[in-house]
N, C-alpha and C positions, 0 to 999 in steps of 0.2 A: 504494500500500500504506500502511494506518495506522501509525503510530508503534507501537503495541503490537505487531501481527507483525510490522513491522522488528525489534523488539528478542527477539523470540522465534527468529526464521533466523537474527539474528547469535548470540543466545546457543549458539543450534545450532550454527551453522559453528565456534564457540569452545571448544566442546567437542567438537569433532571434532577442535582442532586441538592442544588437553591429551591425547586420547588416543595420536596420531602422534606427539607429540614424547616422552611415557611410555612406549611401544611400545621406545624406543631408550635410555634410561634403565635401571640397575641399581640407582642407589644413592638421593643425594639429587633433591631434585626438583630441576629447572635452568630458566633464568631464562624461557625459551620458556614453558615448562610454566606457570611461574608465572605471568605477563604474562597467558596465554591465560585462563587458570582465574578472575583476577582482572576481567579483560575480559568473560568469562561471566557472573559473580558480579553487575557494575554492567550486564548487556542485561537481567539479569533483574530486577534493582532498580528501572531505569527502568520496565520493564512492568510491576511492580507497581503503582508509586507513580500510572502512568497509567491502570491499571483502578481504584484507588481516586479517582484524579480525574474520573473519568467517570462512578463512580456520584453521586458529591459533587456535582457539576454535572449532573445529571438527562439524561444523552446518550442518550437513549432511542433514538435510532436504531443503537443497537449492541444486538445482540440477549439479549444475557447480562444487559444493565443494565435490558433492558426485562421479561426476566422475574424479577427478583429483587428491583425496588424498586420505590419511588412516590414522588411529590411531598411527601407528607404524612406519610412514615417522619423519627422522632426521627432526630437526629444517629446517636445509639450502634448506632440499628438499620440506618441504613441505612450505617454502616460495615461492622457485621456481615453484609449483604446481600453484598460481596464473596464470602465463604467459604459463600454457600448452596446453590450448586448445583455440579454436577460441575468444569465449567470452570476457574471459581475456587479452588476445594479445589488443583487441580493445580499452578495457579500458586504459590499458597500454600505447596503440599507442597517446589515446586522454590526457589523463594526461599531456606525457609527452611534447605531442605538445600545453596543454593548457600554460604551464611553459615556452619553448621556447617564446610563444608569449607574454608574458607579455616583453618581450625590444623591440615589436615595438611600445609599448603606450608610451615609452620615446623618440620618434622619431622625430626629427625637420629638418622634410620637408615639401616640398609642397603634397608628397605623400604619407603621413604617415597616411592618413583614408583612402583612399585607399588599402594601403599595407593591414591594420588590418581587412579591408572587405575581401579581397580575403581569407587572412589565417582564419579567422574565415569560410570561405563556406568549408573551409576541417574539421575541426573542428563538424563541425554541422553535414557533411557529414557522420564519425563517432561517432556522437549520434544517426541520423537514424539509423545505421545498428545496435545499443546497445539495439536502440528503440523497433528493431524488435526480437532481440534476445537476452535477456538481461542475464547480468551473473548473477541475481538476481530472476532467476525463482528459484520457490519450487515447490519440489515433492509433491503428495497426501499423505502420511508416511514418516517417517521419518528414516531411516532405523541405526542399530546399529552400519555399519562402513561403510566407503566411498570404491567405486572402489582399489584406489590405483594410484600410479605412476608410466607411463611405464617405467622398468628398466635402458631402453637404455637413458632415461632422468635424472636419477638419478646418475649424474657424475656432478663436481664443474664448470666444464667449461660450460655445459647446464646451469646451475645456472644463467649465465650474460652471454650466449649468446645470448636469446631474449631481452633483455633490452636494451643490447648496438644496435644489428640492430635495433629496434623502437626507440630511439634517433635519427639516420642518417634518416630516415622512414620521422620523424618529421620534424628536422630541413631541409629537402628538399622541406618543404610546404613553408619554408619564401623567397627563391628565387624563385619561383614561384609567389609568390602574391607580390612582389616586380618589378617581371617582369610585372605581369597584369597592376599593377598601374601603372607604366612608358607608360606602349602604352595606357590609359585611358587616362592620363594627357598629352601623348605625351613628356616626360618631362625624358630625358636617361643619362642626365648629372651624377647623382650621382648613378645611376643604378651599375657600376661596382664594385666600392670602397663600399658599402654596402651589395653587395650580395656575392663576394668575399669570406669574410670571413664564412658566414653561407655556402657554396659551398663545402667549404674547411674541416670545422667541420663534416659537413653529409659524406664527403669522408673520414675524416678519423674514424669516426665512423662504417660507413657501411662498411669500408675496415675489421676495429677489427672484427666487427661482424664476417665476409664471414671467414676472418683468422681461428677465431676461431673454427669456425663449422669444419672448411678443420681440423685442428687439434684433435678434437674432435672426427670424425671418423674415424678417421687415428687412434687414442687411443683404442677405443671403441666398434666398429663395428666389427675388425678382417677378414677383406676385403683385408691390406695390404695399399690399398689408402685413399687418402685423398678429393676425386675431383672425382663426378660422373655424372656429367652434368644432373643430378634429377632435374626438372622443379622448385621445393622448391629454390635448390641452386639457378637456374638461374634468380628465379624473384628477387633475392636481387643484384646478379652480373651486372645484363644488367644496371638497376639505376646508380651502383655506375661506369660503363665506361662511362655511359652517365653524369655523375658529373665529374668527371676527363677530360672529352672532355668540357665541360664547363667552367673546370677551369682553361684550357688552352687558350681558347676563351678572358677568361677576362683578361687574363694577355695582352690581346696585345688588346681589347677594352678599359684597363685605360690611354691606352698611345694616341691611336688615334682613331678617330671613324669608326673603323672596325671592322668586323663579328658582326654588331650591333643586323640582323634579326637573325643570326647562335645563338649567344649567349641567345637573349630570346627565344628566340624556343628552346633551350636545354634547358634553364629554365624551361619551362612549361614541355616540355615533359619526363624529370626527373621525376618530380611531379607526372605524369600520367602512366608514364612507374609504379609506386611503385602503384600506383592502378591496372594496368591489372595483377603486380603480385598477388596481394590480390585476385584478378576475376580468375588469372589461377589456384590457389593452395588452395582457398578453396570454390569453388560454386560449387566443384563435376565432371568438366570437365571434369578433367585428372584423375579420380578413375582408370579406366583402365588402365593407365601408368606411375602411381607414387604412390611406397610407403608410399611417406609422406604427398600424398596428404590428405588434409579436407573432411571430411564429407558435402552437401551441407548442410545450416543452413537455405534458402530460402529466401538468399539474395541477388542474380543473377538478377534480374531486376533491385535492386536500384543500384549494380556497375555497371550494365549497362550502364543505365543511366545517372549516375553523371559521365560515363568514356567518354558519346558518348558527355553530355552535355557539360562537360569543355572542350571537343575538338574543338568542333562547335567555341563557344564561342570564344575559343583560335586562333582559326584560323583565324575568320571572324576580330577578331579586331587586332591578326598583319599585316593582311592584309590591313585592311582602314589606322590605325594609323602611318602606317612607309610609306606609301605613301607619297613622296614630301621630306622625312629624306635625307638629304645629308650624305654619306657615302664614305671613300676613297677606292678604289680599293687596290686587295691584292700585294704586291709585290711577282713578277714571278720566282726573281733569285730562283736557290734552295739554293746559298750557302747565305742564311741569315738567321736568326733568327725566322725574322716572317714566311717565308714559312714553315721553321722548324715547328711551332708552328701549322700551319694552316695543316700541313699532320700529325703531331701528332694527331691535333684535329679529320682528318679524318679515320687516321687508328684506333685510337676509336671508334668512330662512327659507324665504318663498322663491327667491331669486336662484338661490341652490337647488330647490326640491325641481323647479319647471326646467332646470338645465339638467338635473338628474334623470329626469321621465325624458327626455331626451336625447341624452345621448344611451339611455338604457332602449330607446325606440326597439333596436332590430331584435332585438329579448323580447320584449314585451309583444310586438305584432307575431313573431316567429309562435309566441304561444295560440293563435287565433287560424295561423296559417302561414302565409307567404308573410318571408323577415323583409320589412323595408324602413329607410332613415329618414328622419323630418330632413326638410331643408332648411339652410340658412335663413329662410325667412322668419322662420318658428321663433329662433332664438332672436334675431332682430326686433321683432314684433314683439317678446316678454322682455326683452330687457330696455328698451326703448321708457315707455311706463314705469318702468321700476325704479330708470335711473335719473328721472326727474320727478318722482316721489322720495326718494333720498337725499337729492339734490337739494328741493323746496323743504325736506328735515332737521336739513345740517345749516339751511337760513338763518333758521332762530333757535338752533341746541345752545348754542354756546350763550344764550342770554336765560335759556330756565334754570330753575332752580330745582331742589325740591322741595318739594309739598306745592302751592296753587302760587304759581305769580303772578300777579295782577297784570290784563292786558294790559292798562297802559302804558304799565314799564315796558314789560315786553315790547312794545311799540315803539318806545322813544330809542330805546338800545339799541334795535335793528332798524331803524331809521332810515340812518348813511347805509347801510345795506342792500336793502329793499329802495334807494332810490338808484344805486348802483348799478342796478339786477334791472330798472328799469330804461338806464341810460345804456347800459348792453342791447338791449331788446330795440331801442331804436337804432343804435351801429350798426345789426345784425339788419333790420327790412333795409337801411339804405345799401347794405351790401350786398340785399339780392336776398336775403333768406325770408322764407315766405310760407314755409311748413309749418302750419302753429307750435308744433308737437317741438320743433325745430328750437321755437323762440321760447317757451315754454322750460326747456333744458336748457338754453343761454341765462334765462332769467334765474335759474335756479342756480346753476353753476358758478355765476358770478356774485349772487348774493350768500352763495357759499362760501365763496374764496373771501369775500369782504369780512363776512362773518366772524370765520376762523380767525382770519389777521387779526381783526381785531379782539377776539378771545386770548390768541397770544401775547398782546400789548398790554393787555387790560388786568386778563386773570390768573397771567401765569406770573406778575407780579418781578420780570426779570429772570426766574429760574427756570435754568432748563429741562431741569428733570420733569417738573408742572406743565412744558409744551407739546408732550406726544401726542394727546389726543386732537389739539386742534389742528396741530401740524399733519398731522393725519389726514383729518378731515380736508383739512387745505387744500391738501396733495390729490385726495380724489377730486376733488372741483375745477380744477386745475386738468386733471388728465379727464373729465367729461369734455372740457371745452377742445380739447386735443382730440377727442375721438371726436366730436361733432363735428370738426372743422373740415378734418383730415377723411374720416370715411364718406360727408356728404358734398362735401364740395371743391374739390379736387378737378382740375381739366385735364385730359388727355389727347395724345395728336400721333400716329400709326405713321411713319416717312417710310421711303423706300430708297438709298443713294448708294450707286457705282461708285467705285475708288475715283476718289479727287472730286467729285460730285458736290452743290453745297442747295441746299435745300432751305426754308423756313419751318421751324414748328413753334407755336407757342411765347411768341416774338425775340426766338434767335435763329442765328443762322446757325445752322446743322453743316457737319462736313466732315464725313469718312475718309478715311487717309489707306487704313491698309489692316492688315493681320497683323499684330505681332508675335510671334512666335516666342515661347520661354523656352526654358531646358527642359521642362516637363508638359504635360498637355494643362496641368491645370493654371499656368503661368499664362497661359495665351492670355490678350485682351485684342480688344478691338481700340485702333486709334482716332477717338471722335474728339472732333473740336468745337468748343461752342461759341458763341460770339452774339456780343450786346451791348452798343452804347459805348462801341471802342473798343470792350475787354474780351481778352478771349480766355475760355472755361475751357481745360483739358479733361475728358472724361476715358476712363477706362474699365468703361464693361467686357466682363468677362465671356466669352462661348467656346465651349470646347465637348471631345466628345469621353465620355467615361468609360474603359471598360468595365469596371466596378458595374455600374448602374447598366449599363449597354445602352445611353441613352445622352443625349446634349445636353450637358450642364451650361446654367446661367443664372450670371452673378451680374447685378444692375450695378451703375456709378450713380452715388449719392452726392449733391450738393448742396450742401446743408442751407442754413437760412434760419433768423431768429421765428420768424412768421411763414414760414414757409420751406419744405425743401422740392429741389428739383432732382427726379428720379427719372434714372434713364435704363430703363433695360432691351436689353439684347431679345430680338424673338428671330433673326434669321439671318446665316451669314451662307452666301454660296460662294467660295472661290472663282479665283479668274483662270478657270479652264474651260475647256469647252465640252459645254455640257449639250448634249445632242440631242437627249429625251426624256430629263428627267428634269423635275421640281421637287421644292419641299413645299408644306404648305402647312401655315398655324391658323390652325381656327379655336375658337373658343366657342361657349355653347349656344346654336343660335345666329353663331354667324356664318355667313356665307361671301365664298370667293373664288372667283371666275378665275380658272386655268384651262389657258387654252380655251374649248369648247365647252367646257362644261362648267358649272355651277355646283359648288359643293356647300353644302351645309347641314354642318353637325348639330345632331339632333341628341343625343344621349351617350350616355356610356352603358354597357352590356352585363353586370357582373357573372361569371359563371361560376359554377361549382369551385367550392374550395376541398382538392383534394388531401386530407388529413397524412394519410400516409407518403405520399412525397413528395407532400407541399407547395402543388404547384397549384395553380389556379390562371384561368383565363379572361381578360378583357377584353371586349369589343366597343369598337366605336361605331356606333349609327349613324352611317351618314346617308343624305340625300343627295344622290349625283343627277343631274340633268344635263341633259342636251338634245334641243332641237325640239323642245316642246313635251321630252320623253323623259319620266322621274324613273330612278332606279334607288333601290335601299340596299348601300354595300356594307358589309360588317367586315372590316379589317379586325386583327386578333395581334392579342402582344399575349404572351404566354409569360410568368411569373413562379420563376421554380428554383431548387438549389444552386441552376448556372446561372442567375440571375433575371433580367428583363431580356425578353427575342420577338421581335416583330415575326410573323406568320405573312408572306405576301397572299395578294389574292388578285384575284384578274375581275374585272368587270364582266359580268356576261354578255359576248356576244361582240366584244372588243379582245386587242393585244395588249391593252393596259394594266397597267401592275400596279396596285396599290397596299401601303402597310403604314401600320401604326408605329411610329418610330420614335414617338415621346406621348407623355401624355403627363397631366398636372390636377390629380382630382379634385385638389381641395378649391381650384378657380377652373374646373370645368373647363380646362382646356387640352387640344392635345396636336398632335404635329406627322405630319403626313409625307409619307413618301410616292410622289404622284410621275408614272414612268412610262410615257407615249412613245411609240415609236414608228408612229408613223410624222413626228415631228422633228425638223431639226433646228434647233436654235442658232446653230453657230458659236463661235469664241467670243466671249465677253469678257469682261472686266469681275473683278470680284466683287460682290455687293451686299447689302446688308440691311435689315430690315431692323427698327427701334420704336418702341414706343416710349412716348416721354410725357410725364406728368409733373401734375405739381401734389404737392400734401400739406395742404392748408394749415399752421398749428400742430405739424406730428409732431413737432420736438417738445410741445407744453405738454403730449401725453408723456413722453421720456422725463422731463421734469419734473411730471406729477407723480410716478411711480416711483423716481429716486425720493422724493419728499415724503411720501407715503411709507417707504422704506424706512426712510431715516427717523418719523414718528415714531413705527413702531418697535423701534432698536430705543429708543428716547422712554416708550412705554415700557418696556423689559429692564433695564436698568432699574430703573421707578422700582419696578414692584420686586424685582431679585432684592434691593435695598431695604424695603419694606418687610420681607420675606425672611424665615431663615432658611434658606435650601437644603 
């Protein structure tokens, strides 16, 4: 047996052996427990630090290492190759929640073996699933270089973006088994002030996390967005509203004994919500409806399991143990604090629960019959109202108080606010915005932001530790006005230019130069120059083609702007050779484009069976070809299996045309065509290139609203660790 699953069965047997010695435990934790837990903590340390040595050292005959790196991966990349695929993630996830745990063996309370049994059953939980699929299998040979790392992951911000969500991951298990041990013990006294702070950390960890990604392919991907409502995204978002909703719960649980059951029941189901995403994104569910979905690994019965078991569990014993808890009813005014807090808590809530029925869709329809997924509009349409119901919230929180405060304070407070929120709303119709729904969340957004500020000036009296929460609040009002800007009002302009060519988009002058070639294929750019007002803008978007992927990556050139950035991405480069009978062609869904004779326009994508046992699965694209008054429906095929992405050609009936799927981009419904006549000949041309180029009205106010929103809740966490004894 290798050293890495030696250290995974003892970390198991070690944790089996914290749970029997807790089992007999009431109060503090005792030296067995402790010993055992700390002994788990260094088997899983060691099998870290030896899966990072084995990618370091190129051990390609371990199977994990051989599909996640190469010889010729940067240092930075091929450290990050550890956390790219399921295996890894898990180790990672248990590491870093074995570290977290080590500050509940310092715990003095009456629930402190308690506490450490609970978080140890998560613990353990992910060593079964390490158990079953370890990142320390090996191949039968040993082969000369490793797969590789897929492109789209080899960017610095992917580097520490799995890391930082599996921290938030982790520490969401210690208010969870802090919750458990209170309704065991019956005992809620210091429940608040102790979970608090760990609430706080996971939120602003899994906040970085979510940020980051949205960042990342907004960078990266050349989509133009940064936010696809991808089943991936959402199993990290629904957690972190439902922490947020939690940690709004305890702020008004430290004060009096209210939302006692609201508050452990977010606790636990935080906890579990971050398990059904692990069960939706990688047992295979969603392969039909998610790019970034997992491969299954054949560990769908034991999340099952441990998802239906800690439910059970969780239910039946808040149910017996809070029976006979005295609890005070909520205050009804709306104009106070707590009810503030307590519609917070539920416009949260609700905002999690309709993106959960959601991206749970193809489960939930699968049970009726045929599995099918909401579209984008679903989630547009609930979160639109929600987020100018929170918006118009956070107006006037920072001016209640508790218990009833007299409207016409309330009123004089938010004054400067509320006339703020009105002088937005007329900037907003002269500038063309004209959607009520539109000015309605301007109006909210900036009487947010005014708000806040001045909650910070006013209440936090100088101190920093006192400004998390409005700084918080800031920070989302601030990135509402950043998504309103950015996703609704935004221009875009499609050019077409030959080498040396200089065209108009957008009022510059556009002008492609040439390829440039790197050392590598992912080094290519394209050399576009932009020009405005005198100045010329060097941009260099990326296109090139992957073996990894078997498909054209593209990477856009961003020019930034305080109010504005301009995005330029790549959708089509043909060299200057002579091309006799062939085209590419990108459509996206719905759009149609004349080649040659014919009229294409793409109407759907196809999903076919996903087959389980050799993991391939097939996509088609629906298109609509015409010519000459005569519609045809061709269904090109890219096939999706262990050798990666393969275009399938296909001929038109009845023609020598050859057509194939040669990129596609499900989460913007696009995809990119291989179109090959030969009864046509072009002749030699120039090389050329096809760009679209937009503008993103306010995207950087959503990047600044998310760092600030970050920075609140690291501002909140301090606070209450201080407050706290951990």
């Amino acid at each position: 047996m290798n050293l890495g699953n030696l250290m995974l069965y003892l970390a198991t047997a070690l944790g089996v052996m914290v749970l029997v010695t807790t089992l007999r435990e009431r109060g503090q934790v005792e030296r067995t427990a402790r010993w055992a837990y700390i002994g788990m903590t260094a088997a899983l340390t060691i099998a870290m630090a030896r899966l990072f040595h084995l990618f370091l050292t190129h051990r390609f005959e371990y199977s994990y290492v051989y599909g996640y790196s190469s010889r010729d991966l940067p240092l930075g990349y091929l450290i990050s190759s550890v956390w790219a695929g399921q295996e890894g993630t898990f180790l990672l996830w248990a590491f870093f929640g074995a570290l977290i745990g080590l500050f509940l063996l310092n715990r003095r309370s009456a629930i402190a073996s308690r506490s450490l049994l609970f978080f140890t059953v998560t613990q353990l939980f992910l060593l079964v699933l390490m158990l079953v699929k370890s990142p320390f299998e090996m191949l039968a040979q040993t082969p000369p270089d490793g797969r590789g790392l897929n492109p789209l992951l080899q960017d610095p911000w992917m580097v520490i973006h799995p890391p930082i969500i599996f921290i938030g991951y982790a520490a969401l298990a210690v208010p969870f088994a802090q919750a458990m041990a209170a309704l065991v013990a019956k005992k809620f006294e210091g429940f608040a002030a102790t979970a608090f702070p760990w609430v706080a950390f996971s939120v602003a960890s899994l906040g970085a996390g979510i940020f980051i990604g949205g960042f990342w392919a907004y960078k990266v991907l050349g989509w133009g967005g940064y936010w696809g409502w991808d089943p991936v995204e959402n199993s990290s978002l629904i957690p972190w509203l439902t922490a947020l909703a939690l940690l709004h719960g305890l702020i008004l649980f430290r004060r009096t004994p209210k939302l006692l059951k609201t508050s452990i029941a977010l606790a636990v189901i935080s906890s579990l919500l971050v398990v059904y995403g692990t069960f939706l994104t990688r047992s295979g569910v969603l392969a039909d409806f998610s790019v970034h979905s997992f491969a299954d690994l054949g560990i769908n019965a034991y999340l099952v399991v441990y998802m239906i078991g800690v439910t059970i569990v969780s239910l039946v014993t808040l149910a017996i143990r809070t029976q006979g808890v005295r609890t005070e009813p909520i205050a009804r005014e709306i104009n106070s604090r707590e009810f503030g807090l307590v519609f917070g808590l539920m416009l949260l809530v609700i905002t999690a629960g309709l993106v959960l029925i959601g991206t749970s869709a193809p489960i939930l329809t699968r049970i009726g019959g045929q599995a099918s997924n909401v579209s984008l509009n679903y989630y547009n349409s609930i979160s639109l109202p929600l987020g100018v119901l929170i918006a118009l919230t956070l107006t006037l929180s920072p001016f209640l108080i508790f218990g009833r405060t007299p409207w016409r304070q309330l009123f004089q407070h938010a004054a400067a606010s509320l006339v703020l929120a009105v002088g937005a709303v007329v900037v907003a119709i002269i500038a063309g915005v004209t959607t009520p729904e539109h000015l309605v969340l301007a109006f909210g957004s900036v009487g947010a932001l005014s708000s806040n500020i001045i909650g910070i000036i006013r209440f936090s009296e100088g101190r920093i530790l006192r400004m998390g929460g409005h700084l918080t609040h800031a920070g989302f009002a601030l990135m509402l006005l950043g998504i309103l800007g950015s996703s609704g009002y935004g221009t875009y302009e499609r050019i077409s230019l030959t080498s040396g060519e200089t065209k108009q988009a957008l009022g510059y002058d556009v002008q492609f130069n040439d390829l440039i070639r790197g050392e590598k294929p992912n080094q290519n750019y394209l050399d576009v120059e932009l020009e405005q007002n005198g100045e010329t803008i060097p941009a260099r978007p990326k296109m090139y083609f992957s073996d990894y992927t078997n498909s054209v990556m593209r990477n856009p050139h961003i020019v930034k702007g305080v109010f504005s950035d301009l995005y330029i991405a790549p959708i089509e480069y043909i060299p200057g050779e002579n091309h006799d009978h062939g085209h590419t062609v990108q459509l996206s869904k719905g759009q149609t484009q004349q080649v040659g004779d014919w009229e294409l326009t793409f109407a759907s994508f196809d999903m076919g069976n996903h087959d389980q046992q050799t993991g391939s699965m097939q996509v088609a694209a629906v298109i609509d070809a015409k010519r000459g008054g005569q519609s045809t429906e061709i269904r090109p095929v890219m096939t999706s299996g262990p050798g990666g992405l393969k275009p399938v050609p296909m001929t038109i009936p009845g023609t020598d045309i050859e057509v194939a799927l040669t990129g596609m981009r499900v989460e913007q419904q696009a995809i990119q065509l291989s179109f090959e006549d030969p009864s046509h000949n072009h002749g030699p041309s120039g090389a050329s290139v096809a760009l679209e180029l937009s503008t993103k009205p306010l995207v950087n106010w959503v990047w600044a609203g998310v760092i600030i929103i970050t920075l609140g809740s690291c501002i909140s966490f301090v606070r209450r660790w201080r407050e706290s004894e951990l």
